[in-house]
Each structure stands twice: as structure tokens, then as C-alpha cells.
C-alpha positions in Angstrom: 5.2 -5.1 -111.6 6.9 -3.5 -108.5 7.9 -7.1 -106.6 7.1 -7.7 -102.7 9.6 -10.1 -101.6 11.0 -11.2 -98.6 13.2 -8.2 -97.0 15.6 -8.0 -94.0 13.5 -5.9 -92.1 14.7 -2.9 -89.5 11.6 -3.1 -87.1 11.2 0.3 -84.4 8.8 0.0 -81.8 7.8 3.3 -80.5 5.4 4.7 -78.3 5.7 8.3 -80.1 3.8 8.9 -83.1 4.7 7.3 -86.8 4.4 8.9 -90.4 2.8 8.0 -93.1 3.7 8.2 -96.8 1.1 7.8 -99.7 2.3 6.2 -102.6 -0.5 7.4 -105.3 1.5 11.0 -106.3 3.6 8.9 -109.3 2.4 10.0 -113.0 2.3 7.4 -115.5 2.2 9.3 -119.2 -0.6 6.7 -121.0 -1.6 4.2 -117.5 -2.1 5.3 -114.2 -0.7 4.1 -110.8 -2.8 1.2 -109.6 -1.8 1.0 -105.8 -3.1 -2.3 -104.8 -1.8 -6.0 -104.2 -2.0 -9.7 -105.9 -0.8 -12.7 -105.7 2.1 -13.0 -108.3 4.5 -15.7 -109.1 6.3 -17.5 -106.2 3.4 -16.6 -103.7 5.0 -12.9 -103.3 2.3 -9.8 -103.4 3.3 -7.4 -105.5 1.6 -3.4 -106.3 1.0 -3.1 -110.3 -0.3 -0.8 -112.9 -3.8 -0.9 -114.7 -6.7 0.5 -115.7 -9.4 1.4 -113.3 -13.0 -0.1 -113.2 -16.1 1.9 -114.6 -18.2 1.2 -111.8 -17.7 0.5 -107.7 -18.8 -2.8 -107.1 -19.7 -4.0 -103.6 -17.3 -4.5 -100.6 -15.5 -8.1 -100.8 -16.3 -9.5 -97.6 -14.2 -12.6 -96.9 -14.8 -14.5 -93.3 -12.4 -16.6 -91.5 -15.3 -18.6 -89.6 -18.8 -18.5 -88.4 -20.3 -15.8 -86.4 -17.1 -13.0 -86.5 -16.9 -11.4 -83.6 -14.3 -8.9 -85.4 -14.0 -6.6 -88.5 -11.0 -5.5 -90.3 -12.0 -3.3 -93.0 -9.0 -2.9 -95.7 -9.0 0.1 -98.4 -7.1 -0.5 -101.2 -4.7 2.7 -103.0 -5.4 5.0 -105.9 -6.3 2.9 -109.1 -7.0 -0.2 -107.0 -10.0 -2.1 -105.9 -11.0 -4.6 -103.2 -9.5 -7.6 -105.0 -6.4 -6.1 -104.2 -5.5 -6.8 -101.0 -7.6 -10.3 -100.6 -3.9 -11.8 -100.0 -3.6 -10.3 -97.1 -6.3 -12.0 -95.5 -5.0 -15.6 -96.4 -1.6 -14.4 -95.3 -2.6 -13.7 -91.5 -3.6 -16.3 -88.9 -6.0 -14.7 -86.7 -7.3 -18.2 -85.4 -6.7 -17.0 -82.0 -8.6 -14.0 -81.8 -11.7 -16.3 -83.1 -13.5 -15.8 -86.5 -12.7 -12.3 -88.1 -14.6 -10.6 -91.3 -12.1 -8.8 -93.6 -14.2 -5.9 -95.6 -12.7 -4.6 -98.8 -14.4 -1.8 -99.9 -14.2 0.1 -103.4 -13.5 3.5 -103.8 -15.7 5.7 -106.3 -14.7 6.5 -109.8 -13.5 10.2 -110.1 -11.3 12.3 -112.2 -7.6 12.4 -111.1 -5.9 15.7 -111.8 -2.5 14.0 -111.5 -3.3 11.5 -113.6 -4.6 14.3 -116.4 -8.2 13.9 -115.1 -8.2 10.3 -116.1 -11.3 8.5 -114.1 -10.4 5.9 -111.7 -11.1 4.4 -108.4 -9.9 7.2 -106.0 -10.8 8.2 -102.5 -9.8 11.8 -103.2 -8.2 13.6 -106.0 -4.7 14.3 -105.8 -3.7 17.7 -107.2 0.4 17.6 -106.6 2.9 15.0 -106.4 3.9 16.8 -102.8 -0.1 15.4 -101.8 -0.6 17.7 -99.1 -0.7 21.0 -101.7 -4.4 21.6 -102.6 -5.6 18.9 -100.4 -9.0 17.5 -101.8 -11.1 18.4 -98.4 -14.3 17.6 -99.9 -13.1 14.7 -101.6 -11.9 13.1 -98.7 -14.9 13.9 -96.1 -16.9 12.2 -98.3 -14.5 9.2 -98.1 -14.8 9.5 -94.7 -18.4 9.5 -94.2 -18.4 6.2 -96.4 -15.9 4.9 -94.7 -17.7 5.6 -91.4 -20.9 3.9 -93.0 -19.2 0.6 -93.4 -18.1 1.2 -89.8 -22.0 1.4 -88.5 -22.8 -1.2 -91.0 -20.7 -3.7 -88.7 -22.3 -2.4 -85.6 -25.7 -3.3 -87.0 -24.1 -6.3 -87.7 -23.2 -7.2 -84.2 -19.3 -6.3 -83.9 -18.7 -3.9 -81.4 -16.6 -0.9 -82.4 -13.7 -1.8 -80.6 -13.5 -4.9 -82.0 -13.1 -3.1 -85.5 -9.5 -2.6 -87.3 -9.7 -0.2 -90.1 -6.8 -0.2 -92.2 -5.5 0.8 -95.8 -2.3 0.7 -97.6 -1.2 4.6 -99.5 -4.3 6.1 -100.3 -6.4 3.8 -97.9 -3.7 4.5 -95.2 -4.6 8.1 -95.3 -7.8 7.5 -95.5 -8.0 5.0 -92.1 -6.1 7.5 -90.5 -8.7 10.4 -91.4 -11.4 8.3 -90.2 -10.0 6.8 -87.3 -9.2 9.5 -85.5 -11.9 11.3 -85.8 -14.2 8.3 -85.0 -16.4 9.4 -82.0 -16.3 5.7 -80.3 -13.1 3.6 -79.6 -12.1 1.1 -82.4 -9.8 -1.8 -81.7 -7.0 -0.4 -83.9 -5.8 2.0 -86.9 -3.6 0.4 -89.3 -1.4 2.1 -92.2 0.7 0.6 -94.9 2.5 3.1 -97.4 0.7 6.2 -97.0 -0.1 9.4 -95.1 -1.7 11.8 -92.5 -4.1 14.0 -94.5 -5.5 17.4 -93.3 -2.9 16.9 -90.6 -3.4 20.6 -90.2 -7.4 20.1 -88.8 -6.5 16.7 -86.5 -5.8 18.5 -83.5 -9.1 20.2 -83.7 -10.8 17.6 -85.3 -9.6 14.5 -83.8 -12.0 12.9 -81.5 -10.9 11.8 -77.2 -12.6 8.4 -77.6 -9.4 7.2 -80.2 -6.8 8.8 -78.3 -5.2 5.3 -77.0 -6.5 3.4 -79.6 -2.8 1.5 -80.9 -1.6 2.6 -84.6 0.5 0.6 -87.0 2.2 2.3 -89.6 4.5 0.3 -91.9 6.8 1.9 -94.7 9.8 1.2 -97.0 12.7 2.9 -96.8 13.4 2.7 -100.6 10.0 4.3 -101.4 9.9 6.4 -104.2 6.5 7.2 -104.8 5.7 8.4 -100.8 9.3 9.3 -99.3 10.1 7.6 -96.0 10.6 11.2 -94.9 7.7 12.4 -95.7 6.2 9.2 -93.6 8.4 9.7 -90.8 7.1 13.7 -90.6 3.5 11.9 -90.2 4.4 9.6 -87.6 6.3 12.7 -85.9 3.4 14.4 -86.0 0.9 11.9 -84.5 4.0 12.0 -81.6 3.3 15.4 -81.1 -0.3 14.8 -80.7 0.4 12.2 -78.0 -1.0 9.1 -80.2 1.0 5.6 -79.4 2.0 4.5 -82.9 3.8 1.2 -84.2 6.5 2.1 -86.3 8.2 -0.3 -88.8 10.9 0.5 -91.4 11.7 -2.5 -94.2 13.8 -2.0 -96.9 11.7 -1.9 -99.9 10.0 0.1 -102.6 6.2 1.2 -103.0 4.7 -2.6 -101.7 3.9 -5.2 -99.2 6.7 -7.4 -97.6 5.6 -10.8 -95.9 7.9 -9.6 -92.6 5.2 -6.0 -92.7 2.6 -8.5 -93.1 4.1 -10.6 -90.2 4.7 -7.5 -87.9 0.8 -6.8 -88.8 -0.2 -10.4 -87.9 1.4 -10.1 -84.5 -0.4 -6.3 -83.9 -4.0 -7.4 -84.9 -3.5 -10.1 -82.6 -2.8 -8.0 -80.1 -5.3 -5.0 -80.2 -7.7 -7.8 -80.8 -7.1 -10.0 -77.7 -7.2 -7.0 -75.9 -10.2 -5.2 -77.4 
């Protein structure tokens, strides 16, 4: 297990754009990179490494009250599934924002040509350890469109789009960047933990007006070794460039979750939320 402590965190606030690294490129010879969060010893959240599910089961849906007036859907990394990153959600206090519903949705079982075409959960292949070479495009509209189902699912539901947070940490990060951009009505925030801008060459022409202020977090380790920080840093650099407003935070860790990212997280939800 990769351990998420406590870390002396380096926190940058900027109004220019942040990157953000994925962390599902790592080849394991007989397992493959689960990129996703539990509880482990001493209450710390940690990533680990096992096998994938045979099927997708259901989002988790986990509510902090009755009648939510808000949604944050969390995608969990390559590997992973919704179980994941149910931590999180006891690790924030959103009390004052009112009730909130946390969505963790599964991604489908697919081959993974990194992994040697070993089926897993997986929002897009991933054909090089680079992740932007041979870029699954199909694999990852379909991601979006499922993505953007859950999002009209809440509508239906009664939440009002910007009153809706996606988020995702490596994978998932890419993925709620993909999606939110692109999303034709304003959501309340885009959040990104560990991961990457994919297709960053179609955003300008793809990206949609309505998500052009909406506020960004992206949250990386410097010690990453499965997404570079530099490679996260170009991300956020080009967001900047795009003219996005984006929260960066540095903390000096590995491939994982710190309690002070989840902290600086906390203090951003409650922000785009009471101002949603």
C-alpha cells in the first residue's frame, strides 16, 4: 500500500490555470494499478493494488441529510471502483452548505493495453505510460456521455446544475475535466486530484462558454511517480492559457490523498457551493 499521511503541505493559490497528472500509466507485471482510496490503519487513506471487478455495479450514493440541495459526483482511478473514495465523504464537513449527495460511479470493465489487455474498471484505455500518445478518443467520449448522464440524472432529481461538483482523482480527474468543460450549462465546480487534461489538444474548440468561470481545484504531489508533477503543472499551464481560474495545490507526497488536499478541498467545496 502507497500511505496517505499527514504532509507539510506547500499550498499556491492562483488565478491562472493548474495541471493535472494521471496516475494510472504504472505497469504492474502479474497485478494491475488500482487508483482508488480506503480507510487503512490509523484512519489515513491510502491508493492500493488489486484486482478489478467483473461487472459495474451501481453508483454509491451516500447523503449527508435529507432533501440535498447539492451533488458531488466522485470518479474513482484506473482499477478502482466507487468504494474507493467513500472516505472522502466522511472526511469533509459540508454542514454549512446544507445536505449534499456524494455519487460514486463505476467505470466499465475494458481491456487495458498497458496493463497487457488485462480487463478492469477503466474510463479509457491507456496505450503509453506518456498517457497523452494514442489518446483513447472514443473511449473517453463514451466516459463522457456517462458521465454527463449522471449529471442529468441529478437535474431530474432536483439539484440544479450549478449546484453540482464533479470531481475525480487520476483517471477520474481527467475525466471531470473532459466533461466539465465541455458541459453546456454552468456547474458549481470542477475538482481534480492526481490526474490530467485529456484531448487538451480539442478543448479550445471543444470547450463550452457556459463553464468558463466555473472555479477548478487541482491538487498534486510533488513526489508523484506515477503522473509527474511536471506533467500536471503543463495541464494547469494550459488551462492558464485558456483563461480558466484554477486552484492549484502542491503537497509533498507520492501517487495519494493527504488529509491537508482533503482539507484545502473542504474549504473550496464550501466555497463554490455557498456561492453557487
Amino acid at each position: 500500500m502507497l500511505g496517505i499521511g499527514r504532509a507539510h503541505a506547500k499550498t499556491i493559490n492562483s488565478t491562472k490555470s493548474v495541471t493535472i497528472c494521471s496516475c494510472e500509466a504504472q505497469r504492474a507485471p502479474e497485478r494491475t494499478l488500482r487508483a482508488g482510496l480506503r480507510r487503512g490503519r490509523c484512519g489515513t487513506l491510502g491508493i492500493f493494488q488489486a484486482t478489478s471487478p467483473t461487472h459495474v455495479p451501481r453508483p454509491i450514493e451516500i447523503e449527508t441529510g435529507p432533501n440535498p440541495t447539492a451533488t458531488i459526483l466522485l470518479m474513482h482511478g484506473l482499477g478502482a471502483d466507487g468504494n474507493d473514495f467513500v472516505p472522502i465523504a466522511n472526511e469533509l464537513d459540508l454542514s454549512a452548505v446544507g445536505a449534499v449527495r456524494f455519487v460514486f460511479p463505476n467505470a466499465p470493465v475494458i481491456p487495458v493495453t498497458i496493463n497487457g489487455g488485462y480487463r478492469m474498471p477503466a474510463w479509457y484505455d491507456i496505450a503509453a505510460a506518456d498517457l497523452v500518445k494514442r489518446e483513447d478518443d472514443a473511449g473517453l467520449r463514451r466516459s463522457q456521455a456517462s458521465i454527463e448522464a449522471l449529471i442529468a440524472n441529478e437535474k431530474q432529481r432536483g439539484i440544479a446544475a450549478d449546484r453540482i461538483v464533479i470531481a475525480g482523482f487520476s483517471q477520474g480527474c481527467a475525466m471531470a475535466l473532459l466533461t466539465g468543460l465541455r458541459h453546456a450549462e454552468r456547474l458549481g465546480g470542477i475538482v481534480g486530484l492526481s490526474g490530467y487534461l485529456p484531448l487538451a489538444a480539442t478543448t479550445a474548440a471543444e470547450r463550452h462558454a457556459a463553464n468558463h468561470k466555473t472555479p477548478i481545484f487541482l491538487g498534486h504531489g510533488t513526489r508523484d511517480g506515477v503522473v509527474q508533477i511536471e506533467r500536471a503543472r503543463a495541464s494547469r499551464d494550459a488551462l492558464a492559457a485558456l483563461g480558466y481560474t484554477v486552484e492549484w495545490h502542491e503537497y509533498p507526497m507520492e501517487h495519494s490523498v493527504c488529509m491537508e488536499e482533503i482539507a484545502d478541498l473542504n474549504r473550496f467545496l464550501l466555497r463554490v457551493l455557498a456561492t453557487a
